[in-house]
TORZA-799496 format. One record per residue (C-alpha): x, y, z; residue in three letters. Coordinates in nm, 3 decimals. Layout:
! TORZA-799496
       x       y       z residu
       X       Y       Z    ala
...
//
This chain:
! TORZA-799496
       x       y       z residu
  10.425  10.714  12.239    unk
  10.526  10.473  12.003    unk
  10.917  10.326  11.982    unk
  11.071  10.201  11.628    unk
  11.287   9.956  11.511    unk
  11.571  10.093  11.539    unk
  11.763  10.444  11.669    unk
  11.746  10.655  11.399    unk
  11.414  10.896  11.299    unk
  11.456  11.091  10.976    unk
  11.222  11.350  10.911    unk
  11.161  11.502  10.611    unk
  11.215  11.860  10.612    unk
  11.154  12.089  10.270    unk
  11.461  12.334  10.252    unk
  11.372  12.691  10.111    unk
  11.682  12.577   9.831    unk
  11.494  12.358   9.698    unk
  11.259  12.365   9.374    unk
  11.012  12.129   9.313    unk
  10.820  12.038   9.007    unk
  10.446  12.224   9.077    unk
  10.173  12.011   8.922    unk
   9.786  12.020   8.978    unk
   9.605  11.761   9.142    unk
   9.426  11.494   8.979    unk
   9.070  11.589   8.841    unk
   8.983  11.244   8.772    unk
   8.911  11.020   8.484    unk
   8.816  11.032   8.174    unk
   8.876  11.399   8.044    unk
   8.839  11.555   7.760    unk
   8.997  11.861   7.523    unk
   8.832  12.053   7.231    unk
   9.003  12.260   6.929    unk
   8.805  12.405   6.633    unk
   8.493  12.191   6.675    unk
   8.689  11.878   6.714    unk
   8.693  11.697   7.076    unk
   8.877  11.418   7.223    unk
   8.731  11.199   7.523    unk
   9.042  10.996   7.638    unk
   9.027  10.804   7.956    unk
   9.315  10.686   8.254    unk
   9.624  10.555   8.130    unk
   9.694  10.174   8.076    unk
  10.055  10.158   8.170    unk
  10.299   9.904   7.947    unk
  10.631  10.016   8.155    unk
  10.757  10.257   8.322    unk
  11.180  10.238   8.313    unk
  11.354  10.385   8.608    unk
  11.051  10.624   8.724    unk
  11.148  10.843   8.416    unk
  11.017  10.674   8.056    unk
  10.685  10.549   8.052    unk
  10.503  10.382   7.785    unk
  10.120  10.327   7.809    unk
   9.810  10.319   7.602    unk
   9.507  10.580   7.616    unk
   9.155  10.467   7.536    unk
   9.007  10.732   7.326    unk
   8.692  10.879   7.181    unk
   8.789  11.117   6.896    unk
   8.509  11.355   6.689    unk
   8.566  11.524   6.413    unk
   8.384  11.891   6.394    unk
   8.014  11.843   6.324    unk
   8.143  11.499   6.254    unk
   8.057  11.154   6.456    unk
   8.215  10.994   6.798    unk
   8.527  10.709   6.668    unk
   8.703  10.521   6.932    unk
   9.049  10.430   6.885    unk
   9.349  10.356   7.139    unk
   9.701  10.576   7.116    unk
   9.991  10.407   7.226    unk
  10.243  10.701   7.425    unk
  10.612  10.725   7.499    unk
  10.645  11.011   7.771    unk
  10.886  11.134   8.074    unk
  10.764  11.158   8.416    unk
  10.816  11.399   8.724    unk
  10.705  11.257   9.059    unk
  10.613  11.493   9.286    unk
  10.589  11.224   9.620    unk
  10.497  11.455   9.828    unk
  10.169  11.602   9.630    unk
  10.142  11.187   9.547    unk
  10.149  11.364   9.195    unk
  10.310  11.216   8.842    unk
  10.322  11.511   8.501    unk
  10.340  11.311   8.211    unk
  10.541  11.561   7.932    unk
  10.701  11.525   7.599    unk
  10.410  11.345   7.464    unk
  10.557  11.106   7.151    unk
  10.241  10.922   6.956    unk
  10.410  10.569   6.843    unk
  10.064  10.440   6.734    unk
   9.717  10.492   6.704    unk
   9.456  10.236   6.619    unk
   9.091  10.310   6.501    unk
   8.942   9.974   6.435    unk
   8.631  10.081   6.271    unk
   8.775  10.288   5.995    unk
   8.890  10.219   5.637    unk
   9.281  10.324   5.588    unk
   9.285  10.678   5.445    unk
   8.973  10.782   5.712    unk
   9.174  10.620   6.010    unk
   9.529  10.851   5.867    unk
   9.323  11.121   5.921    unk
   9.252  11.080   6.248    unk
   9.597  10.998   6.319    unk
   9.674  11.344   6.226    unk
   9.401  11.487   6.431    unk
   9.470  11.328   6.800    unk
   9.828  11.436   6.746    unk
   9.732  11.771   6.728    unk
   9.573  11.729   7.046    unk
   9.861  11.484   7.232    unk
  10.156  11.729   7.069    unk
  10.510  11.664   7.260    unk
  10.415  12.034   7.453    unk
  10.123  11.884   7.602    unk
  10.137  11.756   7.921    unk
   9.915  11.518   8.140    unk
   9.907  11.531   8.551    unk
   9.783  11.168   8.710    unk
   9.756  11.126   9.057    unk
  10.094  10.897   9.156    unk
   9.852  10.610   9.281    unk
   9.637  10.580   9.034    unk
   9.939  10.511   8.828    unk
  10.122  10.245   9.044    unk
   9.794  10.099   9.070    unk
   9.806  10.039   8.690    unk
  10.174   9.928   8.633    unk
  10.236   9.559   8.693    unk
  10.461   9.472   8.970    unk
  10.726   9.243   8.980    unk
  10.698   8.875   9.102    unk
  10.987   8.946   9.356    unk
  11.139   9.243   9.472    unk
  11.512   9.273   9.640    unk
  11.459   9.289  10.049    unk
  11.750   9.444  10.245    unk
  11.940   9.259  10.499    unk
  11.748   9.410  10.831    unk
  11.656   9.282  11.165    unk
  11.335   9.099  11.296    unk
  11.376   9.048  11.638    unk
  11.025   9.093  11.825    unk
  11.093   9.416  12.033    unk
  10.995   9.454  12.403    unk
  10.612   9.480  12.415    unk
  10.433   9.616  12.720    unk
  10.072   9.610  12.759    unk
   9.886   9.877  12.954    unk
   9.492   9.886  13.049    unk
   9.481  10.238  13.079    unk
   9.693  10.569  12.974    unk
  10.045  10.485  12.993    unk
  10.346  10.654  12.776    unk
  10.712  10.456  12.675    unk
  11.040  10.627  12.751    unk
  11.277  10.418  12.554    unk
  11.631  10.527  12.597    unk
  11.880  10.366  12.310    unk
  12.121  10.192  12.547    unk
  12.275  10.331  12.849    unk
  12.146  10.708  12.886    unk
  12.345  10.948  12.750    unk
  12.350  11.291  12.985    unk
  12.503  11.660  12.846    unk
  12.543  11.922  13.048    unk
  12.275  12.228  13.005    unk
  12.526  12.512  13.096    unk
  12.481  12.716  13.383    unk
  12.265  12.501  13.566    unk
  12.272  12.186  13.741    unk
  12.052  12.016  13.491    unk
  12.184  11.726  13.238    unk
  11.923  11.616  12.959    unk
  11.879  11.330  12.843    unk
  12.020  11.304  12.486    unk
  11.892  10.975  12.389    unk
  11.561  10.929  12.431    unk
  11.204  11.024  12.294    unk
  11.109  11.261  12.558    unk
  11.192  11.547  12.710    unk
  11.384  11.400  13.031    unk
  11.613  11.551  13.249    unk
  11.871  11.507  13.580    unk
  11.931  11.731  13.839    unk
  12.238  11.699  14.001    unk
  12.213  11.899  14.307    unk
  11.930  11.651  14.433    unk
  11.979  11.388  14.210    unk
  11.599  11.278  14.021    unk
  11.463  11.262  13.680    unk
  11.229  11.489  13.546    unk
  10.975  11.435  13.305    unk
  10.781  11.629  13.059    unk
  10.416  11.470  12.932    unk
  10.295  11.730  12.756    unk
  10.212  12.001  13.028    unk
  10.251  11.732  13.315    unk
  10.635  11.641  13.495    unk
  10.663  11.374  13.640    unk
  10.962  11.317  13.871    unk
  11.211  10.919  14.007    unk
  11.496  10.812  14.141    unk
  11.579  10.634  13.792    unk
  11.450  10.555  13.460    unk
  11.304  10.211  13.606    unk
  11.092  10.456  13.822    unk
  10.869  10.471  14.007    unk
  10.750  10.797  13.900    unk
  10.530  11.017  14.078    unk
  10.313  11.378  13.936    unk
  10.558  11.702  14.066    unk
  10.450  12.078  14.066    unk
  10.795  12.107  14.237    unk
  11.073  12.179  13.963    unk
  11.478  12.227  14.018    unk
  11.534  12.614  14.071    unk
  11.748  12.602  13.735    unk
  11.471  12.453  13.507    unk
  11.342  12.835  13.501    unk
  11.638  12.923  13.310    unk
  11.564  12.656  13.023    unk
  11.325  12.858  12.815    unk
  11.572  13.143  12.746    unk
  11.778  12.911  12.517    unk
  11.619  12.900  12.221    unk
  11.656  12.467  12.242    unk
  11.421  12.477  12.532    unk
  11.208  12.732  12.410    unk
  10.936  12.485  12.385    unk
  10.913  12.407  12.738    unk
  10.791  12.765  12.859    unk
  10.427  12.679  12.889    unk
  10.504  12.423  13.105    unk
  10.796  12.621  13.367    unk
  10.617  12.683  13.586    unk
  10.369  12.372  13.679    unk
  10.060  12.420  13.581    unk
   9.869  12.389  13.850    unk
   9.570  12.138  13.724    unk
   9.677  11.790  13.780    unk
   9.577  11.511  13.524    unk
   9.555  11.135  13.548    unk
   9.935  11.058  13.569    unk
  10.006  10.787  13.295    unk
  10.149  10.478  13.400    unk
  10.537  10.503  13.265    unk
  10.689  10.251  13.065    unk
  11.061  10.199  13.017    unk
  11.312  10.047  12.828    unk
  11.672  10.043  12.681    unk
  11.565   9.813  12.420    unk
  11.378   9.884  12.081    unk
  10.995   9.873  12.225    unk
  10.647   9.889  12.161    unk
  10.342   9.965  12.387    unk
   9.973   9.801  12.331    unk
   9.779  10.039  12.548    unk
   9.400   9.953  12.571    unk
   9.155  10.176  12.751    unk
   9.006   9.910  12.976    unk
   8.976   9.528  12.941    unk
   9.055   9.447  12.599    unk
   8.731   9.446  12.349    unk
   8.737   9.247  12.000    unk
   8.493   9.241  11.731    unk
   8.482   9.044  11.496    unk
   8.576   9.054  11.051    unk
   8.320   8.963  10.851    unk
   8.464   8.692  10.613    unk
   8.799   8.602  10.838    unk
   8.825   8.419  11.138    unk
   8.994   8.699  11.300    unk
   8.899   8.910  11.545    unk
   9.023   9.267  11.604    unk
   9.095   9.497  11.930    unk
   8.886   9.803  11.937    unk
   9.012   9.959  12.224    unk
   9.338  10.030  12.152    unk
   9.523  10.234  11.888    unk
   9.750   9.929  11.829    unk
   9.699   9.679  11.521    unk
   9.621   9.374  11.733    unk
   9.415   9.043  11.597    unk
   9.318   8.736  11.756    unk
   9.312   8.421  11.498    unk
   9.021   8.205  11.629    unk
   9.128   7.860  11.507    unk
   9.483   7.913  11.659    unk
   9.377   8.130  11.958    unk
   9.718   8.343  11.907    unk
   9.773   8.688  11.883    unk
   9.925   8.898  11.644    unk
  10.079   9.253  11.654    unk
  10.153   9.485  11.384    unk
  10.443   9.733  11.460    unk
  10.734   9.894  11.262    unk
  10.549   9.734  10.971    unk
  10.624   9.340  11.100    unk
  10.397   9.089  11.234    unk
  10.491   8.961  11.537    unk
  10.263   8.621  11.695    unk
  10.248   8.478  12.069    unk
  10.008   8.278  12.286    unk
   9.900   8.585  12.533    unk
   9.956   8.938  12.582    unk
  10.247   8.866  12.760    unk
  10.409   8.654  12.479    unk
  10.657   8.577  12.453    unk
  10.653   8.717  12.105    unk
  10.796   8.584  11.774    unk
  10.808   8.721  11.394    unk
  10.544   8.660  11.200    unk
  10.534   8.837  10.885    unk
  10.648   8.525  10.655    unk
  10.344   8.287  10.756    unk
  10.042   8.510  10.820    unk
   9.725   8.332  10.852    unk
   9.573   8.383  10.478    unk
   9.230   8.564  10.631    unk
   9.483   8.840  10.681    unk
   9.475   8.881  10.333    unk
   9.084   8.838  10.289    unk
   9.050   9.129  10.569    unk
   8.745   9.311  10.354    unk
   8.846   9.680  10.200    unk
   8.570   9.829  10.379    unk
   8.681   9.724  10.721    unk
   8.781   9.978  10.975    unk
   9.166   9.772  10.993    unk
   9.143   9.742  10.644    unk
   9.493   9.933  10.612    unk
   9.683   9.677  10.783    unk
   9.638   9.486  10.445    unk
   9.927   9.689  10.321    unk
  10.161   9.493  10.569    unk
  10.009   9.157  10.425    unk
  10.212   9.019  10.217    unk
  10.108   8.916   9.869    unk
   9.835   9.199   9.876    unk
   9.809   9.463   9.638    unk
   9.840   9.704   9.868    unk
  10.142   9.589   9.955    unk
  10.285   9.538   9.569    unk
  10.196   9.918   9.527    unk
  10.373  10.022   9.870    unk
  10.665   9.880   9.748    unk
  10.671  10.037   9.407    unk
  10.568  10.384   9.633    unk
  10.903  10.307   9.782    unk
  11.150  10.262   9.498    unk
  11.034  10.585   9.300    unk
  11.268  10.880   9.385    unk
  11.174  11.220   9.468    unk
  11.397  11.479   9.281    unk
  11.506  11.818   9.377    unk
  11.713  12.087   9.183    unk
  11.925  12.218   9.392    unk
  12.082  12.588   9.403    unk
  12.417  12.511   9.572    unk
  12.446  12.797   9.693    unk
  12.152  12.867   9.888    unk
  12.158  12.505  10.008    unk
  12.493  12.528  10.154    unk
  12.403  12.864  10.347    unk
  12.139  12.659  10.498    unk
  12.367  12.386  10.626    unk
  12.486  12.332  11.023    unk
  12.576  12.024  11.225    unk
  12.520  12.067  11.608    unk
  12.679  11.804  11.830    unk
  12.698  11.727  12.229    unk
  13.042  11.857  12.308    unk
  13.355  11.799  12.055    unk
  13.269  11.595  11.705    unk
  13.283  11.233  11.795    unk
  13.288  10.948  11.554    unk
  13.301  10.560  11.546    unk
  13.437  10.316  11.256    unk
  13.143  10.162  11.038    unk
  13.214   9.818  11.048    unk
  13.301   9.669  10.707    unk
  13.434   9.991  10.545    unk
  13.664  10.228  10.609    unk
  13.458  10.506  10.698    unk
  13.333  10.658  11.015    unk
  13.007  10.827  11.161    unk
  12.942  11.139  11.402    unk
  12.783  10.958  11.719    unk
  12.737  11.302  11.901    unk
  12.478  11.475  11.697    unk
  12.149  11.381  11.530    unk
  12.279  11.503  11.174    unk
  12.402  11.245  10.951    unk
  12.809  11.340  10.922    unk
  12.989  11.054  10.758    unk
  13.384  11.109  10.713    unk
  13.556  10.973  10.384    unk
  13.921  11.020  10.379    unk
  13.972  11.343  10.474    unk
  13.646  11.497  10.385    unk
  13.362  11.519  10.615    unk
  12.988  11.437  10.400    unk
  12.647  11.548  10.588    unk
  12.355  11.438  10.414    unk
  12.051  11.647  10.570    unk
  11.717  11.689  10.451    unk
  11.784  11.487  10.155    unk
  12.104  11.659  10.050    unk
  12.467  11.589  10.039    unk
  12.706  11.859  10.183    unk
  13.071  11.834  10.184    unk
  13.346  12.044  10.408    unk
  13.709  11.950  10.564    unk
  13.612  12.016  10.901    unk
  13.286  11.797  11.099    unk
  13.200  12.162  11.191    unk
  13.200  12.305  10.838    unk
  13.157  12.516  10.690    unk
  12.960  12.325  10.445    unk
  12.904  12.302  10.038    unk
  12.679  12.119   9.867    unk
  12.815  11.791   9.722    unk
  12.869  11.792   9.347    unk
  12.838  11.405   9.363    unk
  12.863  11.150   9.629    unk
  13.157  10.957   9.685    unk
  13.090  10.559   9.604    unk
  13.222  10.404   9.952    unk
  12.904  10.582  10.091    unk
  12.719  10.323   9.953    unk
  12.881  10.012  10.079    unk
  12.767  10.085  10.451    unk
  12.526   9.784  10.574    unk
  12.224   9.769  10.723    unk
  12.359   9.776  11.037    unk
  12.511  10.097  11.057    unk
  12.260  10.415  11.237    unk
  12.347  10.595  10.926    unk
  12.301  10.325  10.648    unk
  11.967  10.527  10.580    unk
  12.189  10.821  10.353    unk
  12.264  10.484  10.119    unk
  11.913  10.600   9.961    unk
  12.000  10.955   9.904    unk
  12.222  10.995   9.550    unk
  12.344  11.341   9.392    unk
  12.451  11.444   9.086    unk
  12.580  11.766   8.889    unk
  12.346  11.854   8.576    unk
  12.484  11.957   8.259    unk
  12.356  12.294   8.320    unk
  12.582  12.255   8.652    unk
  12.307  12.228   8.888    unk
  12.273  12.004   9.133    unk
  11.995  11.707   9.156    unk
  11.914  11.519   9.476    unk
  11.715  11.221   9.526    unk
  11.561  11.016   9.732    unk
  11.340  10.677   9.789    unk
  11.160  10.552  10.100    unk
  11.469  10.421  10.244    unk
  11.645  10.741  10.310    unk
  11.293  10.837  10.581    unk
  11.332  10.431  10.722    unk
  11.089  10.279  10.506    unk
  11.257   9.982  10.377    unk
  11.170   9.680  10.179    unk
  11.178   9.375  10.333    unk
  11.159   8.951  10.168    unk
  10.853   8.756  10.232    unk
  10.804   8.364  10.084    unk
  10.485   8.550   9.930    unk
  10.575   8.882   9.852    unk
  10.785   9.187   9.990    unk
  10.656   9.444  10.222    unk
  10.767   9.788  10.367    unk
  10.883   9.773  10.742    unk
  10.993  10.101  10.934    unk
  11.353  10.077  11.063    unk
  11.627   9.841  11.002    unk
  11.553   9.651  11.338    unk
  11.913   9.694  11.440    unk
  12.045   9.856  11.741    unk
//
């Protein structure tokens, strides 16, 4: 089980209220369209710019024949608006405007004339679907790209030569009450981990195993023995998950080795004595036995680590560790496409495969809205009574007692889940969607375990719907400075 950068997860969730632009895949490149004998071959789009994710101007290379007439090439030159759809990695290309066409090998008044014909086949009501990386692929990135202000501090890394799991608690554990019983759970951590008071031990669930210590720090030890009161957990519908495993199961396992830590951590577990082979082309060397991205550089004999989307570099496996990111070796960047850690490169920076994750990150996905159905949809659970905490440098303050994003402004309480904002006068609701968002939202830093709503903006349509949207930033994909080029790193790295 892997830790991250910092204490906040944000999943993406689709709500039911939400309608999304429907577009087909991409069939590939070139294509072609016939009308009354006549047929146009046109091929992938050469993007010129594309403003704001919304206007884009590119070029088509085309192959235009006139009924019972011969093949012309020619290029068209396009002004069209874009829909994103990031999560079929999707772009339709719609109201079609011609601003040019060229056919080189024709006299005037036979090029006007096929002018007139490949409009009628690119008319505004046409519309084009392009798969969304194909097209950042094709639009030129920027030399240098605004990083946000986050954290690089090398986390705690543990090494393990066979099955092991990481229980990272953020800070001092947090225990609530499970009521009726004598249990407390462990509110935040990663696993499922609980206390029991009445003979005081942890318990922990690894998938259909528990494992049982005196304290976090262990040492823990395989149980088939649960608390009387962990039979009642599976008639609240929170614990419902855990049925399968109350009782025991009575096969045992191999018990993984248990890792913990109050820190932001990561775990390099290999299975056995570590095993590198070699990249053709690169001085490097890569570990094969593990799941973890970790290279030996030959002429420096140091490692390097790859987690949360930063490098981080030492002299052993047992560091200590520093950041790296800034002044990779430059084989990382010669790591050939066809190797099997060939998508590391998209941490390297100065790669294109990092340019285009960047881009990836600064387009929006949209959503209409119906505010009603949204708001029915909207609840805020929290550990005991609504608790909140000042966000330093502003004058707002943030729920600390619930997973759900609750931010208060003034007197108004905002929650901004699943890529929506709600509004209500009361932490507990009830809840309507947001017509807008109120600007102090966005001055929270980096810092702050909410900062990640500062990617989430929402407007009121003309029409009087309501449009959400969101970039990488609001799921903890942010972009980060390099001396030779940005990347994306998960997490803010602060605690």
């Amino acid at each position: 089980m892997r830790a991250r950068m910092n204490s906040v997860i944000v999943v993406p969730i689709l709500m039911m209220a939400l309608a999304r632009v429907s577009v087909a895949q991409d069939p590939g490149w070139p294509r072609e369209m016939t009308k009354d004998g006549a047929r146009l071959v046109y091929y992938q789009p050469q993007v010129d710019d594309w403003q704001n994710f919304k206007e884009l101007d590119f070029r088509l290379a085309v192959s235009l024949t006139r009924a019972k007439g011969k093949a012309v090439v020619g290029v068209v030159s396009v002004h069209a608006q874009t829909d994103v759809n990031v999560d079929a990695r999707t772009v339709l290309i719609h109201n079609l405007t011609i601003s040019e066409t060229r056919f080189p090998s024709l006299e005037a008044e036979a090029a006007a004339r096929m002018d007139q014909l490949v409009r009628t086949f690119l008319a505004p009501d046409k519309a084009v679907t392009i798969s969304l990386d194909r097209l950042v692929a094709s639009v030129n990135k920027p030399d240098s790209v605004a990083g946000v202000d986050v954290k690089n501090d090398p986390p705690v890394i543990f090494v393990s030569y066979g099955p092991a799991i990481l229980v990272q608690v953020d800070g001092p554990p947090i225990r609530a009450a499970i009521p009726e019983t004598t249990l407390d759970f462990v509110v935040n951590t990663n696993w499922p981990l609980f206390w029991d008071k009445s003979h005081p031990a942890f318990y922990l669930l690894t998938e259909k195993q528990w494992l049982t210590a005196p304290a976090l720090a262990g040492p823990w030890m395989f149980t088939r023995t649960l608390p009387k009161d962990m039979s009642k957990l599976p008639r609240d519908p929170q614990w419902a998950a855990l049925k399968q495993a109350i009782p025991p199961p009575g096969a045992k396992s191999a018990v993984p080795k248990v890792l913990f830590s109050d820190q932001p951590a990561e775990v390099i577990v290999f299975t056995g004595q570590p095993v590198y082979k070699t990249i053709p082309g690169t001085e490097l060397v890569y570990a094969s036995n593990t799941d973890s991205a970790l290279f030996v550089h030959n002429p420096t004999s140091q490692y390097y680590f790859l987690a949360a989307g930063r490098w981080f570099r030492a002299a052993s496996l047992q560091g200590p560790w520093s950041y790296a990111t800034p002044d990779l070796p430059a084989d990382f960047a010669r790591i050939p496409m066809n190797s099997p850690v060939a998508p590391v490169r998209v941490s390297v920076p100065g790669t294109e495969e990092a340019k285009d994750a960047v881009l990836l990150a600064q387009i929006p996905t949209t959503a209409v809205v119906d505010p009603v159905a949204a708001a029915a949809q909207a609840s805020v659970t929290y550990s005991g009574e609504p608790q909140f905490k000042p966000i330093e440098g502003t004058s707002l303050s943030y729920a600390t007692n619930t997973p759900d994003k609750v931010i208060k402004v003034g007197d108004v309480y905002y929650l901004c889940l699943q890529g929506v904002w709600f509004m209500s006068v009361s932490p507990q609701g009830p809840w309507k969607t947001a017509p807008s968002v109120p600007k102090e939202i966005y001055t929270i830093p980096p810092s702050s375990p909410v900062y990640n709503v500062t990617y989430v903006t929402q407007v009121t349509t003309t029409s009087g719907a309501v449009q959400s949207s969101y970039t990488a930033g609001y799921l903890g994909a942010f972009v980060i400075g390099a001396a030779v080029g940005a990347v994306i790193a998960n997490g803010s790295g602060h605690y």
